[in-house]
VEXDREN-2710 file (C-alpha; in Angstrom, 1 decimal):
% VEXDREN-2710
k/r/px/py/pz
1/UNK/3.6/-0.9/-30.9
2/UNK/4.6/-3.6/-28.5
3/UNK/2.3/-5.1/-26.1
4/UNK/1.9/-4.4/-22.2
5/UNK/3.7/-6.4/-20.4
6/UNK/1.2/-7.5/-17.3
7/UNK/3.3/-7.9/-13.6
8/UNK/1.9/-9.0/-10.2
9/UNK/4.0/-8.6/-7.3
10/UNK/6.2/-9.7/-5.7
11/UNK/8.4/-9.8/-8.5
12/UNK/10.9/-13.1/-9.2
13/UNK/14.5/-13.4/-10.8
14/UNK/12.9/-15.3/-13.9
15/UNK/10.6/-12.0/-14.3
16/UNK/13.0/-9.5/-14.4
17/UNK/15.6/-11.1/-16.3
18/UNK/12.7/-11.5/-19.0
19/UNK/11.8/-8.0/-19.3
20/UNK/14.0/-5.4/-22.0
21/UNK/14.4/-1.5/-21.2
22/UNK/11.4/-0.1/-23.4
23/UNK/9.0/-2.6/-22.2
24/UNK/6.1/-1.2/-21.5
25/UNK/4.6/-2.8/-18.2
26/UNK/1.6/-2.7/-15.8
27/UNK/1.8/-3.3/-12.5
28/UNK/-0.9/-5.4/-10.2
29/UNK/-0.4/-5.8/-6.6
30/UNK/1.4/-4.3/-4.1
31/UNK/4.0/-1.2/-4.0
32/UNK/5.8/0.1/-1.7
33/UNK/6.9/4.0/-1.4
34/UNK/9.8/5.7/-0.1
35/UNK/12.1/8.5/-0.6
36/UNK/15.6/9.7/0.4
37/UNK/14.6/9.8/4.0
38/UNK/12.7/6.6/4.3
39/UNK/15.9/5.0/2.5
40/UNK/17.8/6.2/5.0
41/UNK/16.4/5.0/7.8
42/UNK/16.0/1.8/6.2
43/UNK/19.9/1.7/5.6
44/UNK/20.1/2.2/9.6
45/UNK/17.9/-0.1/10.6
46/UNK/20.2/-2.8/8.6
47/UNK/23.0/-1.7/9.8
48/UNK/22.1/-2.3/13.4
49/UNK/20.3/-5.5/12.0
50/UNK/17.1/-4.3/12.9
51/UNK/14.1/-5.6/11.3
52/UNK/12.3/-4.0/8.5
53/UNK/9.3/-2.8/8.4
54/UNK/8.4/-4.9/5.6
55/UNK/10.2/-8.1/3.8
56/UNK/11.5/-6.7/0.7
57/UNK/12.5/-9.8/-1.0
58/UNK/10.7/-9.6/-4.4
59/UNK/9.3/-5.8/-3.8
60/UNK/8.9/-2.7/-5.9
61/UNK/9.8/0.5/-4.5
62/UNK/7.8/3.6/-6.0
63/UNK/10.1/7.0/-5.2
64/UNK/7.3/9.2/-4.6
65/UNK/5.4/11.3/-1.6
66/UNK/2.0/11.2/-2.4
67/UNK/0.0/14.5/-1.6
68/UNK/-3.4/14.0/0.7
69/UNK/-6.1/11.9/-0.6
70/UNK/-9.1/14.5/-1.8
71/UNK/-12.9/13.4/-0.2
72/UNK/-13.6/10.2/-1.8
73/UNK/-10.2/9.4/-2.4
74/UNK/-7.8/7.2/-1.2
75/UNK/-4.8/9.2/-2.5
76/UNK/-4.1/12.8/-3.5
77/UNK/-1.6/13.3/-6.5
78/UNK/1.3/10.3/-6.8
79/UNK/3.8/11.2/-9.1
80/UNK/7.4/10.3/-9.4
81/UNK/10.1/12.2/-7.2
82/UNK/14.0/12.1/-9.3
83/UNK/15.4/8.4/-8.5
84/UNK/19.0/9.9/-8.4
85/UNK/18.4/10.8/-4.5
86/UNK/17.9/7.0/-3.8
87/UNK/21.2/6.3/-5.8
88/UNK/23.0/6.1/-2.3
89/UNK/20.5/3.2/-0.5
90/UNK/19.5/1.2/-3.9
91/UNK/22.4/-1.4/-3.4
92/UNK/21.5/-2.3/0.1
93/UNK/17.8/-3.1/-0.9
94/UNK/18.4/-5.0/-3.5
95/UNK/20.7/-6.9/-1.7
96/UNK/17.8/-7.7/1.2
97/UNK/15.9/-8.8/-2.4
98/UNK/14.1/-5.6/-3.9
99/UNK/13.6/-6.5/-7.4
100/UNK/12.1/-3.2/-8.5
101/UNK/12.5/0.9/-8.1
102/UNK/9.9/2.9/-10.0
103/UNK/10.9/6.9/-10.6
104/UNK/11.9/9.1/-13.1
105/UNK/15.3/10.3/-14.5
106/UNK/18.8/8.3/-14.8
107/UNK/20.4/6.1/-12.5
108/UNK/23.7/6.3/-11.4
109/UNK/26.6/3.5/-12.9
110/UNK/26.7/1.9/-9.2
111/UNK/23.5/1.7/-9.3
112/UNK/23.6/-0.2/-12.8
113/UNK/26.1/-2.1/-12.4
114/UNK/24.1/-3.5/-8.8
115/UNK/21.0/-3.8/-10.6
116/UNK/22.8/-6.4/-13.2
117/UNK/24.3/-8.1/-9.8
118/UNK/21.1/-8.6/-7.9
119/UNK/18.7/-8.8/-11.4
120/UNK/16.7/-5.7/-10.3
121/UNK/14.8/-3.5/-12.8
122/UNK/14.5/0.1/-13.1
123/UNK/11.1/1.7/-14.0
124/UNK/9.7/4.9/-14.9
125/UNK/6.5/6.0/-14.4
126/UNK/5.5/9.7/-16.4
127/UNK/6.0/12.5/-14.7
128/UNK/3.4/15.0/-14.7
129/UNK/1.1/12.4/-14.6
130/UNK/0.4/12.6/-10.8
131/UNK/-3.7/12.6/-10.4
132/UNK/-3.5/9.9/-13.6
133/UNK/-1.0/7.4/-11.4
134/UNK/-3.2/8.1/-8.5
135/UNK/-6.6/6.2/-10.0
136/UNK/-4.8/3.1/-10.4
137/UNK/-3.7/3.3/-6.7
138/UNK/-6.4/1.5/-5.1
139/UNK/-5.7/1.2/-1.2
140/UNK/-2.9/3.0/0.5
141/UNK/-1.6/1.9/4.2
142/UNK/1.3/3.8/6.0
143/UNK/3.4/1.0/7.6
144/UNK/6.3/2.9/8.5
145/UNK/8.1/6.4/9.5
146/UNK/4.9/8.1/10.0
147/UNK/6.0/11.2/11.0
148/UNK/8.2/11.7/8.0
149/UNK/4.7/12.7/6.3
150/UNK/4.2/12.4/2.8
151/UNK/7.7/10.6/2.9
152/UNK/6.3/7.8/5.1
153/UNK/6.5/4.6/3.7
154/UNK/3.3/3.3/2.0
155/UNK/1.8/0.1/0.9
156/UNK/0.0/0.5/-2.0
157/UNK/-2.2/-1.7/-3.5
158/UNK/-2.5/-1.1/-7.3
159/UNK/-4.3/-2.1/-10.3
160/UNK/-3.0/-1.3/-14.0
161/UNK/-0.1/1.2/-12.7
162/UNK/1.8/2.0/-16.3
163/UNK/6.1/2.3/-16.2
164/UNK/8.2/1.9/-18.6
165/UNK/11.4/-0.2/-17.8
166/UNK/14.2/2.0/-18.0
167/UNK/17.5/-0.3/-16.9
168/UNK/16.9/-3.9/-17.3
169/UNK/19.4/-6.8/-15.9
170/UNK/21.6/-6.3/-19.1
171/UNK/22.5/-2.6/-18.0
172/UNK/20.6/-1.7/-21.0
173/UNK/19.7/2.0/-20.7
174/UNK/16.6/2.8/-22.5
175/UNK/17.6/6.9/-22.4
176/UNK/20.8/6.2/-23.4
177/UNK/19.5/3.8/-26.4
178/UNK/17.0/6.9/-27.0
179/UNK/20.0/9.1/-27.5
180/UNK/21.9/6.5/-30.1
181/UNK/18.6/5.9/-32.2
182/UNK/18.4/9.9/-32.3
183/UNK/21.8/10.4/-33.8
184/UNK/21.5/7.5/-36.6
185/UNK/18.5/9.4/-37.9
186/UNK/20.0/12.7/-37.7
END
C-alpha cells in the first residue's frame, strides 16, 4: 500500500506536477471553502477586477458547507458537496493561481483539460465521512460572504486532512483508471 504523501500549503507547480491520481495525501495548513455561490461571486468580483478576499495563488479550495460547530467544537460535520457545480468557476481560479480543489465526484473535460494548463490537482476527500474530516479541522475563520451561511467562505486551518488525488496534471483520471483495471480482471 503506497505511502501518504504529506502537503503543507500553499501548494507550488513542482508539488503538483509530482503527485499521480491515486496518491494518497494529507494535507497541513490552510484550506479554503466555497461552493457554487461563493464561486460565483468570486467570478464577479474578477470580472469587475475587484480584489479577492483572499490571494489564491498556491491555494486549496475544499467544496463543502460545513454544518455548525457542536459545544467544544470548532466545526460541525465537513463533508464534501459534488465538485461538478464548481465546473463553471474552476478555470478562472486557477488562472488567479489555485493549485488545488478538494470534493467528490468527476470533473468535467474543461475542467481537465485547465487543470493540465494551469498544473492544478483534483482531490477527493470520502464522502460520508463528515464528523471524521471535521477533527482534522483545527481552526475555522469566515473571511468572506457571510451571509451566504454555511456557504461562506472559510479559512481552515487543518492538520492530517486525508484526499485522494483524483485528476493530476497529466489528466490522469483515477475513476476512470478504476473503471479500466475493473474490466481487465473481469
Amino acid at each position: 500500500m503506497p505511502d501518504t504523501i504529506r502537503l503543507e500549503t500553499p501548494l507550488t507547480d513542482e508539488i503538483v506536477k509530482n503527485l499521480k491520481a491515486g496518491d494518497k495525501v494529507s494535507f497541513y495548513g490552510t484550506l479554503y471553502t466555497a461552493r457554487d455561490t461563493a464561486h460565483k461571486r468570486l467570478v464577479e468580483a474578477m470580472d469587475r477586477k475587484d480584489p479577492l478576499p483572499f490571494d489564491l495563488e498556491g491555494q486549496v479550495i475544499y467544496y463543502v458547507g460545513p454544518s455548525p460547530a457542536k459545544p467544544g467544537k470548532v466545526i460541525g460535520s465537513a463533508g464534501p458537496t459534488t465538485s461538478y457545480r464548481m465546473d463553471p468557476y474552476a478555470e478562472r481560479l486557477m488562472e488567479q493561481g489555485a493549485k488545488g480543489m478538494i470534493g467528490k465526484g468527476k470533473r468535467s473535460q474543461e475542467v481537465v483539460e485547465a487543470m493540465k494548463k494551469y498544473k492544478c490537482v483534483y482531490f477527493a476527500a470520502v464522502g460520508g465521512a463528515a464528523a471524521l474530516i471535521a477533527e482534522s479541522i483545527k481552526a475555522v475563520e469566515i473571511i468572506a460572504y457571510e451571509d451566504l451561511g454555511p456557504e461562506a467562505i472559510r479559512k481552515l486551518e487543518v492538520e492530517n486532512f486525508q484526499a485522494i488525488v483524483i485528476n493530476d496534471v497529466n489528466g490522469n483520471d483515477l475513476y476512470e483508471m478504476g473503471k479500466e483495471q475493473y474490466r481487465v480482471a473481469t
